[in-house]
Backbone as a chain_set.jsonl record, in Angstrom:
{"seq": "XXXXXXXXXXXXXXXXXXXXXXXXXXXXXXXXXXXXXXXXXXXXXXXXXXXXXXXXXXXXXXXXXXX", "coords": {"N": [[107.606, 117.578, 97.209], [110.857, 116.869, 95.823], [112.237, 116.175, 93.083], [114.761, 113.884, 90.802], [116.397, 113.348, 87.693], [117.149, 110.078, 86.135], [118.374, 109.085, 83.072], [118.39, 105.883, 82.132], [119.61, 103.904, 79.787], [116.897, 102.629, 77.632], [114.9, 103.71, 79.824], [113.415, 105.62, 81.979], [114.178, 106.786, 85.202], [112.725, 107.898, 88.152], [114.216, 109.687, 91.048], [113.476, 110.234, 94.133], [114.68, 113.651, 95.98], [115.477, 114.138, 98.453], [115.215, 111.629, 99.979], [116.657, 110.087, 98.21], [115.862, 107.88, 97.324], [114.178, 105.712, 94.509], [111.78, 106.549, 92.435], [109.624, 106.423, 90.916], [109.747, 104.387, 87.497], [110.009, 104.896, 84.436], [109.59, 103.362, 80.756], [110.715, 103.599, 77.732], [110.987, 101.861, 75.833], [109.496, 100.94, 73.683], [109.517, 103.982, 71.889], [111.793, 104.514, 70.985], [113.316, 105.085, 73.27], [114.387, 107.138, 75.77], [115.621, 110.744, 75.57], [116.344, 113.116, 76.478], [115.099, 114.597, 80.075], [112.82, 116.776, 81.492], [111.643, 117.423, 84.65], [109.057, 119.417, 86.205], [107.653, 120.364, 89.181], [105.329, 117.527, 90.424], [105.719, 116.344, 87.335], [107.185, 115.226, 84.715], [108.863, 115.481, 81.874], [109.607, 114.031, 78.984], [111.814, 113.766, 76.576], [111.623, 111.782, 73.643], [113.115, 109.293, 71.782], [112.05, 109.173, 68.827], [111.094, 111.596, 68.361], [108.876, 112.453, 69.942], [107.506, 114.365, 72.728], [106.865, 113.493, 76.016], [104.624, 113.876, 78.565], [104.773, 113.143, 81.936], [102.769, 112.178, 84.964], [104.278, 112.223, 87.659], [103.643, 111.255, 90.315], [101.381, 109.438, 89.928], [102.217, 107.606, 87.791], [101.245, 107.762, 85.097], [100.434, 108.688, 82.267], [100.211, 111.643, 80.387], [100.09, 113.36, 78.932], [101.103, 114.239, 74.843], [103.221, 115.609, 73.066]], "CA": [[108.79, 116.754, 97.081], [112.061, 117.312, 95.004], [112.701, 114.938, 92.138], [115.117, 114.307, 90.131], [115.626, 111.775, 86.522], [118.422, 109.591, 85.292], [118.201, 107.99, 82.003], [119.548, 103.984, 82.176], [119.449, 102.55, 78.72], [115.499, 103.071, 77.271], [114.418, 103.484, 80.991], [113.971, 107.055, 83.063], [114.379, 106.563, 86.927], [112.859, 109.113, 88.929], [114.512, 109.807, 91.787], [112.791, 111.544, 95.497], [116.138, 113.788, 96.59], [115.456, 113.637, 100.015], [115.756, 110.212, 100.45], [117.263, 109.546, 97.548], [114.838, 106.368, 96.821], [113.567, 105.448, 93.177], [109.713, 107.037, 93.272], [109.202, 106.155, 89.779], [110.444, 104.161, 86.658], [109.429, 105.042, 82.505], [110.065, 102.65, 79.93], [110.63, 104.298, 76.733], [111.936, 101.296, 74.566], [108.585, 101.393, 72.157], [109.294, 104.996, 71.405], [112.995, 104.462, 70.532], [114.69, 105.564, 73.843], [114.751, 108.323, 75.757], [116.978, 111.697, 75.262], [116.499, 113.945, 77.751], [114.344, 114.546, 80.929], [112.849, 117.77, 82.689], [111.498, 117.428, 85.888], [107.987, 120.46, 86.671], [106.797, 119.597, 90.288], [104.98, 116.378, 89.767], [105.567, 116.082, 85.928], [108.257, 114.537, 83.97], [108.438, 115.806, 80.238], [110.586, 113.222, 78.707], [111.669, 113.837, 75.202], [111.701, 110.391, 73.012], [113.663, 109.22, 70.172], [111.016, 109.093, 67.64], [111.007, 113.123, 68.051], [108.178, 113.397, 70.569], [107.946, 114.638, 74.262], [105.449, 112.591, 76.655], [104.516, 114.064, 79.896], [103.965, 112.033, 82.869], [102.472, 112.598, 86.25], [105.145, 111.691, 88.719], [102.746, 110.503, 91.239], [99.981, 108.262, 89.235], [102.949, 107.525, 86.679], [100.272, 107.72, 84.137], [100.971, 109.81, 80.746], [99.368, 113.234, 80.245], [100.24, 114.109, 77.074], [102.331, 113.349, 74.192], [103.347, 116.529, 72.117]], "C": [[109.614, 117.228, 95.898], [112.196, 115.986, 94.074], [113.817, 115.598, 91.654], [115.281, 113.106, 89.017], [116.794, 111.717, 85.955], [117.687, 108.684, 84.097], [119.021, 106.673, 81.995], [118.939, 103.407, 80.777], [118.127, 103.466, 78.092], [114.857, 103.602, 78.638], [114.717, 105.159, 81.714], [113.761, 106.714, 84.369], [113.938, 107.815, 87.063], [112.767, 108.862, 90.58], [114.068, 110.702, 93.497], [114.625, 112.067, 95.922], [116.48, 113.948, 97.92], [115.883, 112.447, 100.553], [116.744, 109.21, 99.496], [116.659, 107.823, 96.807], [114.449, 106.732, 95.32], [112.182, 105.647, 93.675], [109.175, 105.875, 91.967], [109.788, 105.239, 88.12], [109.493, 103.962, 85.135], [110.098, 104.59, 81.866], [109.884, 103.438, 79.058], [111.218, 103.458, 75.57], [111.322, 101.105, 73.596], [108.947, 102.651, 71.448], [110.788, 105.876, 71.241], [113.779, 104.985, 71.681], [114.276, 106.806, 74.465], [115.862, 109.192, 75.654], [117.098, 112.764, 76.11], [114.839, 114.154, 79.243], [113.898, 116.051, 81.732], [111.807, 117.644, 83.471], [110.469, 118.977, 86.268], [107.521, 120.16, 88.155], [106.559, 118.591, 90.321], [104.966, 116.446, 88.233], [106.569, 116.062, 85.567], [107.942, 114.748, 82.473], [110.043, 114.906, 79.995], [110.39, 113.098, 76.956], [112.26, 112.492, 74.409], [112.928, 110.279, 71.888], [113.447, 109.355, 69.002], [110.19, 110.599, 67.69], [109.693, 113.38, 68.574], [108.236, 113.284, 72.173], [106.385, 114.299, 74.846], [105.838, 113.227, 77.896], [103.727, 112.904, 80.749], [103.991, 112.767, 84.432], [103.462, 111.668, 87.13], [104.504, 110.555, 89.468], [101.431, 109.188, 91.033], [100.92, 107.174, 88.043], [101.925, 107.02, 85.439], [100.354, 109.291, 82.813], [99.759, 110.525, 80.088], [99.118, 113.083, 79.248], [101.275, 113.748, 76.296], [101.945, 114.656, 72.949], [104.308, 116.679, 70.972]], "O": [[109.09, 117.938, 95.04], [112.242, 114.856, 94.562], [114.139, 116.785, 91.709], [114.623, 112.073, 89.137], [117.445, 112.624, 85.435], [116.763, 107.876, 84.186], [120.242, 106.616, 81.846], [117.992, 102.625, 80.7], [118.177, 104.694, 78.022], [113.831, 104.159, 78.248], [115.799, 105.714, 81.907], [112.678, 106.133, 84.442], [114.403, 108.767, 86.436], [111.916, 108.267, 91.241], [114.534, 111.816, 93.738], [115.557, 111.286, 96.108], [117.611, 113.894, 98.403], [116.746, 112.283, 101.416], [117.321, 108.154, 99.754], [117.134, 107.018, 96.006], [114.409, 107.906, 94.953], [111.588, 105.25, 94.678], [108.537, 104.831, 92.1], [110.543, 106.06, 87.599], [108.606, 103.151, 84.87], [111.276, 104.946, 81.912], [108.935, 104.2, 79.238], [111.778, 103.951, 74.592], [111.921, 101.017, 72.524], [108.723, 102.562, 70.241], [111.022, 107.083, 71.296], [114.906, 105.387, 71.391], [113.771, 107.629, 73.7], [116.996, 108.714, 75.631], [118.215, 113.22, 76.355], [113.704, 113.739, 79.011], [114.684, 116.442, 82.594], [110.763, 117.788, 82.835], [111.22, 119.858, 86.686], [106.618, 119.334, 88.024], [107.633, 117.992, 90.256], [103.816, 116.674, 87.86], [107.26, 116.972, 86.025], [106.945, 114.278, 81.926], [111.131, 115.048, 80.552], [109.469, 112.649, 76.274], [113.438, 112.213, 74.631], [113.478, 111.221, 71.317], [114.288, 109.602, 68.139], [109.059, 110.802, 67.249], [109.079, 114.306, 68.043], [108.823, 112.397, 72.793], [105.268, 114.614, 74.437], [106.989, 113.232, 78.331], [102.754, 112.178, 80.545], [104.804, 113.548, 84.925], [103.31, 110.448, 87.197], [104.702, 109.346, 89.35], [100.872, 108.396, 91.792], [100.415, 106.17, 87.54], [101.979, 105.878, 84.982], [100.305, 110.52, 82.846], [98.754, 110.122, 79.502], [98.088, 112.723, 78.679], [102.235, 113.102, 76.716], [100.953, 114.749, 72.227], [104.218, 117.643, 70.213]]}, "num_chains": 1, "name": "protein.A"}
């Protein structure tokens, strides 16, 4: 599947582009916000406000790592 990720506010949406449906949604308002989003296959590296980047598994939306 094709994703893709809008930021709304503290909040990343990820988007399937096929159907265009919401797959997924990441709160980020503990960790000041997010600032940008890139999109690996299943994995979402979403870089924070508080200057670090949390990966998340698309599909489990459960958080990898935090570098």
């Amino acid at each position: 599947m094709t994703y893709a990720a809008k930021i709304e506010g503290t909040n990343v949406k990820i988007v399937e582009i096929r159907t265009n449906s919401t797959k997924r949604t990441f709160g980020c308002a503990s960790y000041k916000g997010a600032k940008s989003v890139n999109i690996t296959g299943d994995l979402a590296a979403v870089t924070c406000g508080d200057g670090k980047v949390r990966v998340y598994d698309i599909r489990t939306c459960s958080l990898k790592r935090t570098l």
